[in-house]
C-alpha positions in Angstrom: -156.4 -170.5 -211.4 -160.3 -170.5 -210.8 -163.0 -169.7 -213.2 -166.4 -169.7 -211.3 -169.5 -169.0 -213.0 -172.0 -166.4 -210.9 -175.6 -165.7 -210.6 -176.7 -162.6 -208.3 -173.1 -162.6 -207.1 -173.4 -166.3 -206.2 -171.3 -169.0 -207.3 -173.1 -171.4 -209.0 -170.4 -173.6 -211.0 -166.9 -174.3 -211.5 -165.5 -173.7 -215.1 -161.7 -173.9 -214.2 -161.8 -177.0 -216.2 -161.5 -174.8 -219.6 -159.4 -172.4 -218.9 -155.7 -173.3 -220.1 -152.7 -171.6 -220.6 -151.8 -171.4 -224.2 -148.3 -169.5 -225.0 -148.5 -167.0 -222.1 -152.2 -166.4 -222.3 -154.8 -167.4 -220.4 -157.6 -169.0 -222.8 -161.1 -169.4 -221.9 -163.1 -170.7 -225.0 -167.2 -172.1 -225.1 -168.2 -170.2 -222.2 -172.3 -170.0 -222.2 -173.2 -166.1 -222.0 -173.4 -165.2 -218.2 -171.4 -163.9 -215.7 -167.7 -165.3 -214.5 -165.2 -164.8 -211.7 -161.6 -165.5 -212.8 -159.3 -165.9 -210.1 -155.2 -165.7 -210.2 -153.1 -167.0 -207.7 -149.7 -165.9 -206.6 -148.1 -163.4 -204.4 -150.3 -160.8 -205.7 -153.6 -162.4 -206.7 -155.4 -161.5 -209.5 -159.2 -161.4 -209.8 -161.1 -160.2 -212.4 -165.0 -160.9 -213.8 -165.9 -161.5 -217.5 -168.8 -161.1 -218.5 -170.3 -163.4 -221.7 -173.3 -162.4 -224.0 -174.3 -163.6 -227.3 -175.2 -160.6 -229.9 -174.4 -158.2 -232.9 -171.5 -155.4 -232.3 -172.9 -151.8 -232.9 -171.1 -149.1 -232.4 -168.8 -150.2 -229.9 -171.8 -152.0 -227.8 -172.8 -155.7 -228.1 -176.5 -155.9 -228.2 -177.7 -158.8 -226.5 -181.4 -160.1 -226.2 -181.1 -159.5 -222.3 -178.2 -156.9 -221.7 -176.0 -154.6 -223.8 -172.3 -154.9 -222.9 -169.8 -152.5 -223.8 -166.7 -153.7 -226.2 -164.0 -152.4 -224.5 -160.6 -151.3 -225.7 -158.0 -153.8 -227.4 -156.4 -156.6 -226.2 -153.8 -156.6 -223.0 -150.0 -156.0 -223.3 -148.2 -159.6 -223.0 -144.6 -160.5 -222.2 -144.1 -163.1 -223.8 -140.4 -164.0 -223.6 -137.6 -162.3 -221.7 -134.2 -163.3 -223.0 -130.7 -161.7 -221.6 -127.4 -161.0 -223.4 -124.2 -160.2 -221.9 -124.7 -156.6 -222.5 -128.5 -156.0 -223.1 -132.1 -157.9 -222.1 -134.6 -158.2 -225.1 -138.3 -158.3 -223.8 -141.2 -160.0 -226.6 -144.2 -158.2 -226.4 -148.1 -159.5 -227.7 -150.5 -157.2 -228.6 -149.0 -153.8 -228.5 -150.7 -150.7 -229.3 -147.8 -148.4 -230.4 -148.0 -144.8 -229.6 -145.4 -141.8 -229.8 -142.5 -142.2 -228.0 -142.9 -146.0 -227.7 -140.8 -148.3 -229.6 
């Protein structure tokens, strides 16, 4: 896993050093506002770019000194454990967001 910090769409510093996995998740914590590349490895990488801004939440928008971000949606579905029985598998999810027909 890589966590780059970018500028302009340059890499400009490495932040890998605080992002840990923590029970399944990937945790990214005291990141200055600015602009990030997250990078997964494996046999289907994963990238994906956070952006970090200091402000007040309004109306679904956090309003920043220097750029108003939008506050997207809720968190991500997790697995979080998979066990198997003889006659059935139980999957743990995190952060679901029931809706009909989903139980």
């Amino acid at each position: 896993m890589s966590l780059l910090e970018t500028r302009s769409g340059t890499f400009v510093a490495d932040r890998s050093a605080i992002a840990v996995v923590r029970d399944g998740f990937i945790v990214v914590e005291g990141l200055p506002p600015g602009d990030y590349s997250l990078q997964l490895r494996g046999k289907q990488p994963v990238s994906m770019d956070l952006r970090i801004s200091a402000g007040k939440a309004v109306a679904g928008w956090l309003l920043g000194t220097h750029r108003q971000l939008e506050l997207k949606g809720s968190k991500m579905l997790q697995i979080t454990a998979v066990t198997t029985e003889a006659d059935f598998v139980t999957v743990k999810l995190a952060n679901i967001n029931p809706s009909p027909g989903f139980t």
